[in-house]
C-alpha positions as CSV (number, residue, x, y, z in Angstrom):
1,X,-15.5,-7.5,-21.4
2,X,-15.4,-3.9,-19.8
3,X,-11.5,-2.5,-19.3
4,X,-11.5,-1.5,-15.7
5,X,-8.8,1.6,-15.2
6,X,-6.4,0.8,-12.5
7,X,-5.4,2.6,-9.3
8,X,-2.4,1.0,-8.4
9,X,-2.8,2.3,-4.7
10,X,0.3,1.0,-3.0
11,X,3.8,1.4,-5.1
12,X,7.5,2.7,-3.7
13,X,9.9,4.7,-5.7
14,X,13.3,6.0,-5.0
15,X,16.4,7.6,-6.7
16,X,20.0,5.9,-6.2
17,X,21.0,8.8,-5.1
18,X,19.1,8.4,-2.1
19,X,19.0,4.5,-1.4
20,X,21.2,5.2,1.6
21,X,18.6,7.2,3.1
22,X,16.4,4.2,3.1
23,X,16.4,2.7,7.1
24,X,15.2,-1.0,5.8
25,X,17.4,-1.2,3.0
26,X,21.5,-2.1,3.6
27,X,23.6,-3.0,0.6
28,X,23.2,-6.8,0.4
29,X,19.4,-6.2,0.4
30,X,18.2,-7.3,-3.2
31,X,16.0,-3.7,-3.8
32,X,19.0,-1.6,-3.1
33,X,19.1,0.0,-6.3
34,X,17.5,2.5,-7.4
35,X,13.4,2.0,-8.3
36,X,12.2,4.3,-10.4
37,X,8.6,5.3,-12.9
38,X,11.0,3.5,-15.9
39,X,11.5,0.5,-13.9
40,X,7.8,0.9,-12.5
41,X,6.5,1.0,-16.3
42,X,8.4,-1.4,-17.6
43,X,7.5,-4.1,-14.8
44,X,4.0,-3.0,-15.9
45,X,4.4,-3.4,-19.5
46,X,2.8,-6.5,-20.5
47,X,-0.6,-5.2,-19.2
48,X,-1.6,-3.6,-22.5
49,X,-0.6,-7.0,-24.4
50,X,-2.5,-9.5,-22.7
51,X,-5.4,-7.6,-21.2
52,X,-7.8,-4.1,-22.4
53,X,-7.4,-2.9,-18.9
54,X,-5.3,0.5,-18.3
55,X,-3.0,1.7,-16.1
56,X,-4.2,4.9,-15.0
57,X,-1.6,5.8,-12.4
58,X,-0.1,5.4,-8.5
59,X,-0.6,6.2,-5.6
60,X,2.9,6.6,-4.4
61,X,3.5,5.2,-0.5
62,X,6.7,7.0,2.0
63,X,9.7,3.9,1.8
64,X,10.4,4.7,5.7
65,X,13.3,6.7,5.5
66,X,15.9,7.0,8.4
67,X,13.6,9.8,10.2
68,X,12.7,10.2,14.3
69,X,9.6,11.5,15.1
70,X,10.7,13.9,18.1
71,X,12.9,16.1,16.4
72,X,12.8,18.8,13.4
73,X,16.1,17.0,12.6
74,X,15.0,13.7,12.3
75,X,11.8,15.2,9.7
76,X,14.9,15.7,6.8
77,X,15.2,12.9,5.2
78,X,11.2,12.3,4.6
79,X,11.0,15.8,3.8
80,X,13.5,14.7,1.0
81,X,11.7,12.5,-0.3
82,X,9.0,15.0,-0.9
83,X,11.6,16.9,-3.0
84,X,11.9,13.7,-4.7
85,X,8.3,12.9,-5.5
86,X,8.0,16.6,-6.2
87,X,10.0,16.1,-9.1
88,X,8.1,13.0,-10.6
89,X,4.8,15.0,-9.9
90,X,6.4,18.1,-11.8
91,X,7.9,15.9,-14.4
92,X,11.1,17.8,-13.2
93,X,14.2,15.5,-13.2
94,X,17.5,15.4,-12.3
95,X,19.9,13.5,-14.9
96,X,19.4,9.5,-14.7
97,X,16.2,9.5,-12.1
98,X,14.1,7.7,-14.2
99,X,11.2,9.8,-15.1
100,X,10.1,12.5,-17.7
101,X,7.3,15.1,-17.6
102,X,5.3,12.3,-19.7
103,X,4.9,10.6,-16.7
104,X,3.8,13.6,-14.1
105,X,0.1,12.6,-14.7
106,X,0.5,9.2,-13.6
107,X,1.4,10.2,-9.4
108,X,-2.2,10.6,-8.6
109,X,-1.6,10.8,-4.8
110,X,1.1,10.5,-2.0
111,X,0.8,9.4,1.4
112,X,4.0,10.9,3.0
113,X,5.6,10.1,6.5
114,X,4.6,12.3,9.3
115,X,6.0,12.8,13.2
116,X,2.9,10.4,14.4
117,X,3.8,10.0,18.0
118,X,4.5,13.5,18.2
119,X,0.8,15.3,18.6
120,X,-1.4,17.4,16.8
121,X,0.7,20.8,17.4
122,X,4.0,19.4,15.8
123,X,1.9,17.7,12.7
124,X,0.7,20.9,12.1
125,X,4.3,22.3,12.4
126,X,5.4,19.5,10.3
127,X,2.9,19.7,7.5
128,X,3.8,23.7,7.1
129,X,7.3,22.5,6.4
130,X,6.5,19.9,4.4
131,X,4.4,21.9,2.2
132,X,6.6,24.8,1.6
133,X,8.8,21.8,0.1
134,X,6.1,20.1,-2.1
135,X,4.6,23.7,-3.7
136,X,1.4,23.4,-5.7
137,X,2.0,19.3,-5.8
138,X,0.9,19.8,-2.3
139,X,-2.5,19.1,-3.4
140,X,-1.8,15.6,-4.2
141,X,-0.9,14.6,-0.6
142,X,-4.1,12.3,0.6
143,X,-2.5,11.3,3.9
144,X,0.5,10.1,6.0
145,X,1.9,6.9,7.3
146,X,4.0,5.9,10.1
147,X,5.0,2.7,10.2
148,X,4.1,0.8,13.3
149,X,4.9,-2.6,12.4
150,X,8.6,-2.1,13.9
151,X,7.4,-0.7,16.7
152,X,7.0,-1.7,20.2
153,X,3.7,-2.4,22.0
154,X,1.5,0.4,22.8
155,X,3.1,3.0,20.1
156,X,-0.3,3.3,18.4
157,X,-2.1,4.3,22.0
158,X,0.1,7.2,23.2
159,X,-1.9,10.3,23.7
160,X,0.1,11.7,20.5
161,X,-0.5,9.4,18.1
162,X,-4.5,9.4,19.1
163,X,-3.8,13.3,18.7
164,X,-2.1,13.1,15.6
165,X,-5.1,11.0,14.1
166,X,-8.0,13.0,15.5
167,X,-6.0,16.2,13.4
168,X,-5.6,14.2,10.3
169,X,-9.8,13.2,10.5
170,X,-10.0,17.3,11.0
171,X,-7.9,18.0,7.8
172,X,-9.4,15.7,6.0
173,X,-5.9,13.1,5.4
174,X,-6.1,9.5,5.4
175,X,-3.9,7.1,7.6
176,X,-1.9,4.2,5.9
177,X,-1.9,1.4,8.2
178,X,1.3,-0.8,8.5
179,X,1.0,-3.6,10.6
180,X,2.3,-7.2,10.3
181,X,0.6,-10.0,11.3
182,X,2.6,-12.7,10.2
183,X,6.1,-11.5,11.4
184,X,5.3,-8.9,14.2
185,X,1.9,-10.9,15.7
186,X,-2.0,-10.7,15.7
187,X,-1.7,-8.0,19.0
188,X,-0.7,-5.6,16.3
189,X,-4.2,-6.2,14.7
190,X,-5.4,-6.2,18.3
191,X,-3.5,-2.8,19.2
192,X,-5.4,-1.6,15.9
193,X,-8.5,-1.9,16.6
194,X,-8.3,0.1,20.2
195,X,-6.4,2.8,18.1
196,X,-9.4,3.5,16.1
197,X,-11.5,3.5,18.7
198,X,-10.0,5.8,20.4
199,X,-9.4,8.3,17.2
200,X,-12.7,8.0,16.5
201,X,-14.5,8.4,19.8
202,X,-17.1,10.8,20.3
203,X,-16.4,12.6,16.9
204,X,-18.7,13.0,14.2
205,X,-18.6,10.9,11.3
206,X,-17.1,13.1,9.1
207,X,-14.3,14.4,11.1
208,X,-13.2,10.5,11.9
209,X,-10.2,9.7,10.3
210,X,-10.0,7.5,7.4
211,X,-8.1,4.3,7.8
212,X,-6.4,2.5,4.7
213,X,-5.1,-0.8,5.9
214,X,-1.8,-2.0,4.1
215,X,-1.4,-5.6,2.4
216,X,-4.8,-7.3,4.4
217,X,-2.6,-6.6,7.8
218,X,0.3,-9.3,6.4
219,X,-1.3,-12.6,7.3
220,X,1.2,-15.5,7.7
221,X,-0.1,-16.7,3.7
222,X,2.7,-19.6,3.9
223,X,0.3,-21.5,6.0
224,X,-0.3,-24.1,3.7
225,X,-3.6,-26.3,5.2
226,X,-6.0,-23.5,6.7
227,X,-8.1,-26.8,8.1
228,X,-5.1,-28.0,10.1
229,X,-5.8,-27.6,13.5
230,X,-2.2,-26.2,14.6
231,X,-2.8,-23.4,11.7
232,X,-6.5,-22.5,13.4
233,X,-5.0,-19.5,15.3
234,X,-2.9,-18.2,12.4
235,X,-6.2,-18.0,10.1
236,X,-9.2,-17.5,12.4
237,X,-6.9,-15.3,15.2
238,X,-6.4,-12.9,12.1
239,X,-9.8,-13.3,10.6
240,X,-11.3,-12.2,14.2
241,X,-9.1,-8.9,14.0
242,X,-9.6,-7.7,11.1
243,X,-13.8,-8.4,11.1
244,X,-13.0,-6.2,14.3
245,X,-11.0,-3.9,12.2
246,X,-14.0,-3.9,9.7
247,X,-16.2,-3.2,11.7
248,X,-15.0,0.4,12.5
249,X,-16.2,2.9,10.2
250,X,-14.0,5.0,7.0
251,X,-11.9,1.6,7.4
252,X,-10.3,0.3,3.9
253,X,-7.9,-2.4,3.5
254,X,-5.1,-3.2,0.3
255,X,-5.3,-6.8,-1.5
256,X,-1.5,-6.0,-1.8
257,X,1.8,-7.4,-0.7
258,X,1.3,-10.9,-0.9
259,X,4.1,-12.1,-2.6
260,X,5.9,-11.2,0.3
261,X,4.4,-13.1,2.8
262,X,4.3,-16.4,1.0
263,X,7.2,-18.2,-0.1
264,X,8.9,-17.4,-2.8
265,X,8.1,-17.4,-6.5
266,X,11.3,-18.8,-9.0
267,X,12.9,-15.9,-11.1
268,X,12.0,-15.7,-14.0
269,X,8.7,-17.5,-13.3
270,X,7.1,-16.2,-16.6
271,X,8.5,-19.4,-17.8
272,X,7.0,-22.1,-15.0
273,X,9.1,-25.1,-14.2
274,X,11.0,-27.6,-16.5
275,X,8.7,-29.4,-18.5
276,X,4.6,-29.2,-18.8
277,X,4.2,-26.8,-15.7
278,X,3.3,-23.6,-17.2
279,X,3.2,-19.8,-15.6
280,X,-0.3,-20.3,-15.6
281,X,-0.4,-23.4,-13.6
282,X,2.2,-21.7,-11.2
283,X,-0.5,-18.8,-10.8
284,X,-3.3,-21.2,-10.3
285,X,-1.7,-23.3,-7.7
286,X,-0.6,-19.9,-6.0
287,X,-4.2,-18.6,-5.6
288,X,-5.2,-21.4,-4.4
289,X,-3.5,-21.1,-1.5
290,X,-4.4,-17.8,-1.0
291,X,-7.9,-18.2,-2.4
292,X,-9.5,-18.2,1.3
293,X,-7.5,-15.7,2.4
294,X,-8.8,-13.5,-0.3
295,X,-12.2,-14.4,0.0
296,X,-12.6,-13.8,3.9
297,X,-10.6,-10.0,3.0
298,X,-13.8,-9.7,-0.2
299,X,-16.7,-10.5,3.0
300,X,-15.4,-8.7,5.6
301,X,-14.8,-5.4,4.1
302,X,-17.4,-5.7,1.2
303,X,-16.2,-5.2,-2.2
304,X,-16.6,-1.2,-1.7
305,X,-13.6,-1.1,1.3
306,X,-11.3,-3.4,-0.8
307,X,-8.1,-1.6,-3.1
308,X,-5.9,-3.3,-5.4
309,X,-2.4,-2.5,-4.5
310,X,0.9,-3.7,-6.0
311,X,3.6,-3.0,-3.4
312,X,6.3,-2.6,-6.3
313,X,9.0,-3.0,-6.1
314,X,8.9,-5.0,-2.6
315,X,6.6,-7.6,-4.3
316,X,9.7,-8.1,-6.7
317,X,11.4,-10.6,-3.9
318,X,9.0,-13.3,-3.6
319,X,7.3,-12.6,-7.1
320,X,9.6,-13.8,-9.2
321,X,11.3,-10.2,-10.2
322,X,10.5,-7.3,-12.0
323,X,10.0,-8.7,-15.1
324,X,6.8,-10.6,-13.8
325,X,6.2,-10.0,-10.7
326,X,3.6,-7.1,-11.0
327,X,2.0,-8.9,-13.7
328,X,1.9,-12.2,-11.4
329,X,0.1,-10.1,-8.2
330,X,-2.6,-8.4,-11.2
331,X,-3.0,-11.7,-12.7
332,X,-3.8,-13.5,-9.8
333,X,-6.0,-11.0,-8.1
334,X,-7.9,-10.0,-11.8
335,X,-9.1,-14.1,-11.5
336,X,-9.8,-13.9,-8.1
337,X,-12.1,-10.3,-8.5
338,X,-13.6,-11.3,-12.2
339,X,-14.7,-14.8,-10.0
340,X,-16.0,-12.6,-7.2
341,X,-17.3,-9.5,-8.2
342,X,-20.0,-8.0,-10.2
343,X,-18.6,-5.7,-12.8
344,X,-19.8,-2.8,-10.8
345,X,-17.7,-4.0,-8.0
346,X,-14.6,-4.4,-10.0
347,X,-14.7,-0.9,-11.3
348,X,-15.0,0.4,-7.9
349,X,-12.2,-2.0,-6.5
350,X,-9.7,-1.2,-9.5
351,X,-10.1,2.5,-9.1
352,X,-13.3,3.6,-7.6
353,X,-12.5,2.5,-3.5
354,X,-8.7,3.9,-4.2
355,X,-10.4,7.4,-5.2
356,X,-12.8,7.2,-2.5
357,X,-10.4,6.3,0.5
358,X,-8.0,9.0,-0.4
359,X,-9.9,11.6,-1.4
360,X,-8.8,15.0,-0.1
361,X,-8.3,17.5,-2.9
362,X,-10.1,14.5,-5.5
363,X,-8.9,13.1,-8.5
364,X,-8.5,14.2,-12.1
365,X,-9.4,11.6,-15.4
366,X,-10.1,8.4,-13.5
367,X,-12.5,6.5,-15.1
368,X,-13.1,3.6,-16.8
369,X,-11.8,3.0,-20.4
């Protein structure tokens, strides 16, 4: 069996010295801690027991900081957090962070927060600051993303948001998509797919932006019976969207963040329930139920659009914590791709789509073991 290198393309990390920063996160909020490339490698560790696959590094994801878009003064605190992923990527720390200049290679990429709504002028602005504060580890800055999920309608149609995508196709940066079907609703898949059409109108191919979708647009996966007739607009409202979403070209999408949108696996779920009912049963009764869902994301996109994606630590809170939960999400989805895929496929959707969707300034040693 070949070992497939992985490109975890969707992973958070912050200091505790900066988990007040974080606008999502208050004190009673289970991740409020700090999440770190120790924490990181040790949920990872059982990989290299139980499989010959590697973990080749991360593509690490903004954590939507307390920022406004309209302001240099509401740009700090993301700009912050480039000081702080500046210092992974240097192997730099400060005292109790969590990281060592033996893990700099592993941050293969970072898609930062940017001003969005704010136009192509103060991106431009924005990105000149922001790069001053990342140095030579500017280079490993694919793209930006601006969470939308929170927002209200119409956010993703201003004339400056269009603008600031139309500048990021010019520059070559990719744009991490965060919608949320399940909790937000399917006009946010809708709203989506005008967005790209207007970012990419009338441009050539190579100047339209690139589009990475984030955790299969968060379907509602605690829909149980798919073939129920009150779930038909849950499953084939968001199936519609995203073939719509597909359909658009330099589109990507995550197999990520699942855990999060179904219910809940049991701490400590390495051990299964009381008696006969193993981890492995848990696993196999959880992709089945998310089985379809899976296989409508594989033959939409094609197994050449498709990343896999952790979302650590957030997949920690319906996962069944950090001491499984990032093997659960690989377990699962390594069935699910070694069922579906040829082994081409699965070397391109472990690494090869994550190097190809954010591929400004390339990648260095990627390949498969």
């Amino acid at each position: 069996m070949s070992a497939f290198a992985i490109v975890d393309s969707h992973i958070h990390l912050y200091p505790q010295t900066e988990v007040a920063s974080l606008a999502w996160c208050d004190e009673n909020n289970p991740l409020h801690n700090q999440h770190s490339v120790d924490e990181y490698l040790h949920a990872t560790q059982d990989l290299n027991r139980i499989s010959n696959q590697k973990l080749r590094g991360f593509i690490f994801i903004e954590t939507d900081r307390k920022s406004s878009w309209d302001s240099e003064a509401g740009w700090e605190e993301p700009l912050r957090e480039l000081d702080w992923i500046k210092r992974v990527a240097d192997g730099t720390p400060k005292p109790g962070e969590g990281h060592g200049p033996q893990h700099a290679p592993l941050c293969l990429g970072i898609v930062a927060w940017a001003p969005m709504p704010s136009g192509s002028e103060a991106m431009s602005r924005y990105v000149h600051i922001a790069s001053s504060r990342l140095g030579n580890s500017w280079q490993l800055v694919k793209g930006f993303r601006y969470l939308v999920q929170d927002k209200p309608p119409g956010t993703m149609l201003t004339d400056g948001f269009i603008d600031s995508l139309k500048w990021m196709g010019r520059n070559d940066y990719a744009f991490d998509l965060g919608v949320d079907a399940r909790s937000g609703g399917l006009w946010q898949l809708r709203e989506a797919v005008e967005m790209i059409g207007k970012a990419h109108h009338g441009l050539p191919e190579k100047q339209k932006v690139v589009i990475v979708i984030n955790h299969m647009g968060k379907p509602d996966l605690r829909t149980r019976d798919l073939n129920d007739t009150s779930n038909a607009d849950t499953f084939h409202g968001w199936r519609q969207e995203m073939s719509k979403l597909a359909a658009c070209s330099n589109v990507y999408v995550k197999i990520s963040g699942g855990f999060s949108e179904m219910d809940s696996l049991p701490i400590g779920s390495e051990q299964g329930a009381p008696g006969s009912y193993t981890r492995n049963d848990l696993l196999r009764d959880v992709r089945k139920r998310v089985e379809r869902w899976l296989k409508e994301t594989l033959m939409i996109f094609g197994s050449r659009r498709v990343l896999f994606g952790s979302d650590w630590p957030v997949c920690n809170i319906g996962g069944g914590g950090n001491e499984v939960s990032w093997i659960n999400w690989w377990s699962l989805v390594k069935g699910f791709v070694a069922d579906n895929m040829t082994e081409e496929d699965q070397t391109n959707f472990w690494s090869g789509n994550a190097m190809k969707a954010y591929s400004r300034g390339g990648f260095h040693d990627v390949e498969r073991s």
